[in-house]
Legacy VTK file of the C-alpha trace (Angstrom):
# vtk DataFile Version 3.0
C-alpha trace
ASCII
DATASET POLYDATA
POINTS 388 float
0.000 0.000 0.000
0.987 3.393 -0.957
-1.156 6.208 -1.244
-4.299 6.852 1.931
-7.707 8.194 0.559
-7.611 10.532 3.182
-5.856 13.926 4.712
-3.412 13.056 7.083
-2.611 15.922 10.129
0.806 14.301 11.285
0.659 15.247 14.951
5.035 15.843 14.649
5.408 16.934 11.210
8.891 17.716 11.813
10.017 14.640 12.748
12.341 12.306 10.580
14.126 8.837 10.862
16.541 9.615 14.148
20.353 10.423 13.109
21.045 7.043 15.162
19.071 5.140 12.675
20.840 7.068 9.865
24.715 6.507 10.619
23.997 3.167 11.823
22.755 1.970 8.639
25.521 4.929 6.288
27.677 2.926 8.538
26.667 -0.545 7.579
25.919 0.446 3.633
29.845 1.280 4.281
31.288 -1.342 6.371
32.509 1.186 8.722
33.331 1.205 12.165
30.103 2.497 14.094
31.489 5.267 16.871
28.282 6.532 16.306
25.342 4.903 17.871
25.845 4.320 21.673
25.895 0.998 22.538
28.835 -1.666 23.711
30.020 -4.017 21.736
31.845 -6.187 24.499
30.234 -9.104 26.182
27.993 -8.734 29.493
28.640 -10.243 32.903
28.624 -14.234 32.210
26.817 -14.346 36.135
24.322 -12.111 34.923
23.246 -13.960 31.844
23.296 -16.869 33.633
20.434 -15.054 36.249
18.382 -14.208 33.546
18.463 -17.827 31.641
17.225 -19.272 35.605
14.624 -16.804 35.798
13.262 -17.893 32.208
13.310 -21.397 32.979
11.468 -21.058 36.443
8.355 -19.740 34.773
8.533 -16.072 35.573
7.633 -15.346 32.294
4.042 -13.510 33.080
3.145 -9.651 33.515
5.091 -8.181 36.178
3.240 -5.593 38.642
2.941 -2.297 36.999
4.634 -0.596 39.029
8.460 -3.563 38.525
9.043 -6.507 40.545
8.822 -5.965 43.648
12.177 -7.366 44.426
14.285 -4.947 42.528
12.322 -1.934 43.480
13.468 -2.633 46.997
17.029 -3.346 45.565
16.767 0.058 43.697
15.815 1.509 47.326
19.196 0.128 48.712
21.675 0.819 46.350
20.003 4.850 46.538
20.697 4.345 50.266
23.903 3.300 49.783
25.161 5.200 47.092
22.720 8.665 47.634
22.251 8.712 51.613
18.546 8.812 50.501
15.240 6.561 52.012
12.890 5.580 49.663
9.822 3.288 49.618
9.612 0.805 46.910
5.703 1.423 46.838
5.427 4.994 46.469
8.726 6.134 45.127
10.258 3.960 41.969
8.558 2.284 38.737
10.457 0.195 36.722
9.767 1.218 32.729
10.816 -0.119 29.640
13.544 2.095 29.448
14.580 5.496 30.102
12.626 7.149 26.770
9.422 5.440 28.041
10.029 6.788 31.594
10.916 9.883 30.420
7.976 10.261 28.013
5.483 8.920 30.436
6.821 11.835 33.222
5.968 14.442 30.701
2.703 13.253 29.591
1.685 13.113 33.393
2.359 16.757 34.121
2.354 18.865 31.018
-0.575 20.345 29.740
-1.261 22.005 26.688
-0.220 25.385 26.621
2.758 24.832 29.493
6.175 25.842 28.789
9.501 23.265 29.442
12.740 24.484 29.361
15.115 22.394 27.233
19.061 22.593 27.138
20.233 22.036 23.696
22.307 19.956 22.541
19.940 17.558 24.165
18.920 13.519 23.782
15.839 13.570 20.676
13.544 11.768 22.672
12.751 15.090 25.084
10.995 17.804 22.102
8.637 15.532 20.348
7.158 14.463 23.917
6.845 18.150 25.164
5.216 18.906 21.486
2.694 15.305 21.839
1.837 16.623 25.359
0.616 19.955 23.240
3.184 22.532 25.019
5.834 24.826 23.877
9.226 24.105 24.042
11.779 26.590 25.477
14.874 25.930 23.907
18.191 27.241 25.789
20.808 26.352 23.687
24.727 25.916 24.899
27.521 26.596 22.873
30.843 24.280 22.659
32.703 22.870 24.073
32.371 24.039 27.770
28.353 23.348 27.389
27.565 25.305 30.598
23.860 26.188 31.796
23.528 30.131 31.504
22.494 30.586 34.784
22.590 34.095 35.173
20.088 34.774 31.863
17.674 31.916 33.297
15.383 33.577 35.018
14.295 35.954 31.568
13.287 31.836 30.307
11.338 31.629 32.971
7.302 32.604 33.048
3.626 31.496 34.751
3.343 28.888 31.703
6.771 27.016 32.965
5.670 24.051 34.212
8.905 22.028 33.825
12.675 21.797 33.224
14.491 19.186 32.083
18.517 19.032 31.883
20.934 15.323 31.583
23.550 14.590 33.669
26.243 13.521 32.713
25.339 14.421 29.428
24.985 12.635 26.366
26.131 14.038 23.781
28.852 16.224 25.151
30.250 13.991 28.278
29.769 17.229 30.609
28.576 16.623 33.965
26.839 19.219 36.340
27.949 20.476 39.704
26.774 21.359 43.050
26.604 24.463 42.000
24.445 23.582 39.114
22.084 22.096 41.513
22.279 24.945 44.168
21.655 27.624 41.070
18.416 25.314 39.623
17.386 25.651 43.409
17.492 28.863 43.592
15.876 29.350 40.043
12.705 27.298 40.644
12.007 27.540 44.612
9.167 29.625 44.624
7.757 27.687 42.003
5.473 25.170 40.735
8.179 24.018 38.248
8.981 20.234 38.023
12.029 18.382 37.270
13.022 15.844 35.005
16.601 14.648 35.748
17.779 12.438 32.793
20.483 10.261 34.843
21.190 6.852 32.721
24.764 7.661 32.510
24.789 7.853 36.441
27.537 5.577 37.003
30.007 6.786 34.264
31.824 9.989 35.302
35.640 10.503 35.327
38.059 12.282 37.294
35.897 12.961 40.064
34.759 10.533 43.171
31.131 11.591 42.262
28.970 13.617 40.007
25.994 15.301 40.782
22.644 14.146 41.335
18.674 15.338 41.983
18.400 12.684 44.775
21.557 14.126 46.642
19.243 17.362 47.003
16.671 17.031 49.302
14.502 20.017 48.107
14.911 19.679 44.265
14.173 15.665 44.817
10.893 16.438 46.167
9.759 18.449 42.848
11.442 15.591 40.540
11.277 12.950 38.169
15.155 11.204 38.295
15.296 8.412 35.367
17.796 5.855 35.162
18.617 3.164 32.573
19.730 -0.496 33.797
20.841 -0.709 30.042
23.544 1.917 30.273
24.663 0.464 33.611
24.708 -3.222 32.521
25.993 -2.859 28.995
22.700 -3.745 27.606
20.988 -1.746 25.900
18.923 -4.034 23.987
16.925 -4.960 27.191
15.659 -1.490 27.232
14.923 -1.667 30.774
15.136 1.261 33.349
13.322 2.959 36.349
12.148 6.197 37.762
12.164 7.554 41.473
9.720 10.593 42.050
7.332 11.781 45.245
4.883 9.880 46.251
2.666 12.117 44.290
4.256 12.384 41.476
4.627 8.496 41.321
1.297 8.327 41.270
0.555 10.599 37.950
3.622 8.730 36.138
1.921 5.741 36.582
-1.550 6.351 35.119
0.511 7.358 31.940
2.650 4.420 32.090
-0.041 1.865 32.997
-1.921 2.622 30.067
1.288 3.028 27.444
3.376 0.091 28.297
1.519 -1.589 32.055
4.623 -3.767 32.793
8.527 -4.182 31.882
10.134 -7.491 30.869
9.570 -10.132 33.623
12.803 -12.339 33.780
15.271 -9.691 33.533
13.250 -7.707 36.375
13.546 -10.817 38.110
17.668 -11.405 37.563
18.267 -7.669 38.160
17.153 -7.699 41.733
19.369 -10.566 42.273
22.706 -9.336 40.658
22.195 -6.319 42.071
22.937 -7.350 45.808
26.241 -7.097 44.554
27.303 -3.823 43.750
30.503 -4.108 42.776
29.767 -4.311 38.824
28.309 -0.510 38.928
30.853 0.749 41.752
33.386 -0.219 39.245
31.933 1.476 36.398
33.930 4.945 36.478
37.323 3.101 36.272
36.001 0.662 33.718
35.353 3.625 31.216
37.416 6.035 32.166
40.417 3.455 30.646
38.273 3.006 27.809
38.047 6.776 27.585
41.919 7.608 28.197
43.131 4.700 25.648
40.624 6.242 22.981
41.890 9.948 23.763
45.572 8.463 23.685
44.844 6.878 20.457
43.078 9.982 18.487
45.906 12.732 20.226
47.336 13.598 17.313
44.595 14.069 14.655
43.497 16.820 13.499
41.024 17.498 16.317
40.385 19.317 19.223
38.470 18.190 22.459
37.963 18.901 26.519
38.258 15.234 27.554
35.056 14.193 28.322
33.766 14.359 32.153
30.743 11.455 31.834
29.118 9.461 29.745
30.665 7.101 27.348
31.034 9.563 24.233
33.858 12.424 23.152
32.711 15.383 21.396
35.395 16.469 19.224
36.068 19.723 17.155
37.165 19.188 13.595
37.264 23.119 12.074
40.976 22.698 11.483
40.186 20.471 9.061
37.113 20.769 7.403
34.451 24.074 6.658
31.568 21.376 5.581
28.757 21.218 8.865
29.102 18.830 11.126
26.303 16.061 9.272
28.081 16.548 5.916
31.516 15.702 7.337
29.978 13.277 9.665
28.913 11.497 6.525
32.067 11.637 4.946
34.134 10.184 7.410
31.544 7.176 7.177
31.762 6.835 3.448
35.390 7.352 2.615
37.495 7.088 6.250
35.332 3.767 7.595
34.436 5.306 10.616
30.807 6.360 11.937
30.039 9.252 14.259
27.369 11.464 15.133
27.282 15.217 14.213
26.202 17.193 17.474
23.821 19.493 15.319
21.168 17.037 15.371
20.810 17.195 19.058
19.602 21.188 18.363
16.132 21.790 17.527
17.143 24.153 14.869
20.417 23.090 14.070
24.063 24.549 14.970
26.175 25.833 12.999
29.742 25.288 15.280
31.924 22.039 14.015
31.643 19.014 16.643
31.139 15.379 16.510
30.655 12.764 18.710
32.377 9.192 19.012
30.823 6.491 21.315
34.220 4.809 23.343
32.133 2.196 25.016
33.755 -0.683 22.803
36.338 -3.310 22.677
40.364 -1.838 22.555
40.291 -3.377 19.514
37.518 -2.101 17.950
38.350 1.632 19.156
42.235 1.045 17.567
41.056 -0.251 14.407
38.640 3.122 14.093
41.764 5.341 15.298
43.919 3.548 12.243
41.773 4.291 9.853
41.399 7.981 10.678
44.907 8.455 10.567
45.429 6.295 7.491
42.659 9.168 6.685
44.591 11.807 7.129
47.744 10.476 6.242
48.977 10.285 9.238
LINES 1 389
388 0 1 2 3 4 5 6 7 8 9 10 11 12 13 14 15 16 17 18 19 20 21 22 23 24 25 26 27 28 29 30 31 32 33 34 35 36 37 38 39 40 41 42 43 44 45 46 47 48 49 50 51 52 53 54 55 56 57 58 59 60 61 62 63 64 65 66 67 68 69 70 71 72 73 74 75 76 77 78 79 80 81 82 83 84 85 86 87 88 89 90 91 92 93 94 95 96 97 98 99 100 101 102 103 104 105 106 107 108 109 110 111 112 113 114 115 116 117 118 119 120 121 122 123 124 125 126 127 128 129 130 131 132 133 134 135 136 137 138 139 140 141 142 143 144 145 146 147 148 149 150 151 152 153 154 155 156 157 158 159 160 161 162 163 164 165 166 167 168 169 170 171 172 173 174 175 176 177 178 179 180 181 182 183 184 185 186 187 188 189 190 191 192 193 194 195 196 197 198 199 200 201 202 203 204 205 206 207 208 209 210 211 212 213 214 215 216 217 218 219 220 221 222 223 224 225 226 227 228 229 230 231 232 233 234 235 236 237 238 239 240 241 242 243 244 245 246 247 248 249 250 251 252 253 254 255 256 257 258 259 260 261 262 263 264 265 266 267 268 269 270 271 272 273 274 275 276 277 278 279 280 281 282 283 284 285 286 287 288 289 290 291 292 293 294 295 296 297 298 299 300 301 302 303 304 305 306 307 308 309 310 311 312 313 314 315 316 317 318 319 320 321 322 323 324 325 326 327 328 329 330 331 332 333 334 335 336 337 338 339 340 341 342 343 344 345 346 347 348 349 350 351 352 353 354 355 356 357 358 359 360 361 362 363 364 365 366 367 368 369 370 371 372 373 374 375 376 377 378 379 380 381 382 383 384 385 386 387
């Protein structure tokens, strides 16, 4: 079938194939190395795969409570003890989604009503504008400029009006591997205090931040954690991000709005991996470990790209390097994006198409969350590239 008898009114006219989908498959059509979509592409822990083949073959293979097992919701309530100093109830407080885009879709469809206003930093993950636009409100776009990326506090209050009914940011960030600070925190406190604003705290790359002993987080501030939505991804933090499987902590009353929306989009999250989850995680060494697992994956890759023809901060969280490549090129960022695919071998992602409206300043991103060997091969062919 081709052509509808009918007028279609696309409800996100804008909205294309994502730029993930298209240097994935520019990067398969090419046989190039794919730095661009962010996902591992080492194996996962043997003991947790194990966990989840025992929990298939015992039968727990039905709907799971709406809200996640309860099991790992009261695991999820320890390790946030542990690691945030923070007491949560696994009843009123946490619902495990399919995901963090479903969690984080589901939060905004709870609380924003037509004709609100959110407050988007830009660059920013794709999934956050078409929800805000599906939820029929207007999208205040604050964008940052490379490569510090830093929130403009002091012009944020001229952002803010009666219609702002929410504010989401990402820490650390994906795509530029900056990570917020107290201060950030203090300054948002200060910002929305007096206000019926609410939060939406993208945190799935919680457990990957370098040259620090901790980054900040929502739930390590008592009064912006009572106005929030925090979202986490177990994909990010397992290596898996195929499961699509993550979780959200909130108030008690927000909990409760999040789940009508989620109850009614998705009801329940994949049973056996719930299931093995709550298990592994009673040991937390695999996530404690995380910062100095990437943060070698991160030096080796910024070791092995040093002398190209590219500039960069080294990146402070997450498992991607933005990189500036004006010394070498005056095409935008998607054209030369493309043509590293096509005639170097090597995929990335141009940082433009995390702006609603574009940028204009020369970055790209490269996802280091893969094998030595597949991050050395990529480096050799850029410099092969550039004939170096």
């Amino acid at each position: 079938m081709n052509d509808i008898p009918f007028q279609l009114n696309s409800k996100l006219p804008q909205v294309g194939t994502t730029i993930f989908t298209v240097m994935s498959a520019l990067a398969a059509e090419h046989q190039a190395i794919n730095l661009s979509q962010g996902f591992p592409d080492f194996p996962l822990d043997e003991q947790l795969l194990t966990l989840i083949g025992e929990k298939y073959k015992a039968g727990l293979n039905q709907y799971a409570p709406m809200p996640g097992v309860p099991a790992l919701r009261e695991a999820i309530v320890e390790k946030c003890r542990l690691r945030y100093g923070i007491h949560l109830h696994a009843d009123d407080n946490i619902t495990v989604t399919p995901g963090a885009t479903e969690a984080i879709f589901a939060a905004i469809t709870a609380v924003v009503h037509p004709g609100d206003e959110v407050i988007v930093f830009e660059p920013a993950y794709d999934c956050y504008i078409p929800a805000i636009e599906l939820a029929g409100a207007k999208v205040i776009s604050i964008p940052l400029k490379g490569p510090d990326y830093r929130i403009p506090w002091s012009e944020m209050t001229q952002y803010i009006s009666p219609k702002t009914s929410m504010i989401i940011f990402n820490t650390p960030h994906n795509p530029t591997g900056t990570v917020w600070e107290e201060s950030d925190l203090a300054q948002l406190y200060q910002l929305v205090k007096d206000t019926n604003i609410i939060l939406l705290s993208d945190e799935v790359y919680e457990h990957i931040y370098f040259d620090t002993e901790q980054t900040a987080s929502i739930l390590r501030h008592p009064q912006l954690a009572e106005r929030s939505f925090a979202v986490y991804s177990f994909g990010k933090t397992f290596h898996a991000t195929g499961w699509k499987v993550g979780y959200v902590i909130a108030p008690k009353e927000l909990t409760k709005e999040f789940r009508k929306v989620h109850q009614f989009n998705v009801f329940s999250t994949h049973t056996p991996i719930q299931h093995a989850l709550a298990t592994h995680m009673q040991n937390p060494a695999h996530y404690e470990a995380l910062p100095t697992f990437y943060q070698q994956k991160r030096d080796y890759f910024l070791e092995l790209i040093k002398d190209l023809p590219f500039t960069f901060t080294p990146s402070k969280g997450s498992y991607f390097q933005v990189v500036d490549y004006s010394a070498v090129s005056s095409l935008n960022d998607l054209d030369f994006a493309k043509k590293l695919t096509i005639e170097a071998g090597v995929a990335t992602v141009p940082v433009s198409a995390f702006y609603s409206r574009g940028s204009k300043e020369k970055f790209i991103r490269f996802c280091f969350a893969k094998k030595e060997e597949t991050l050395l091969a990529a480096a050799e062919r850029l410099r092969k590239y550039f004939a170096l």
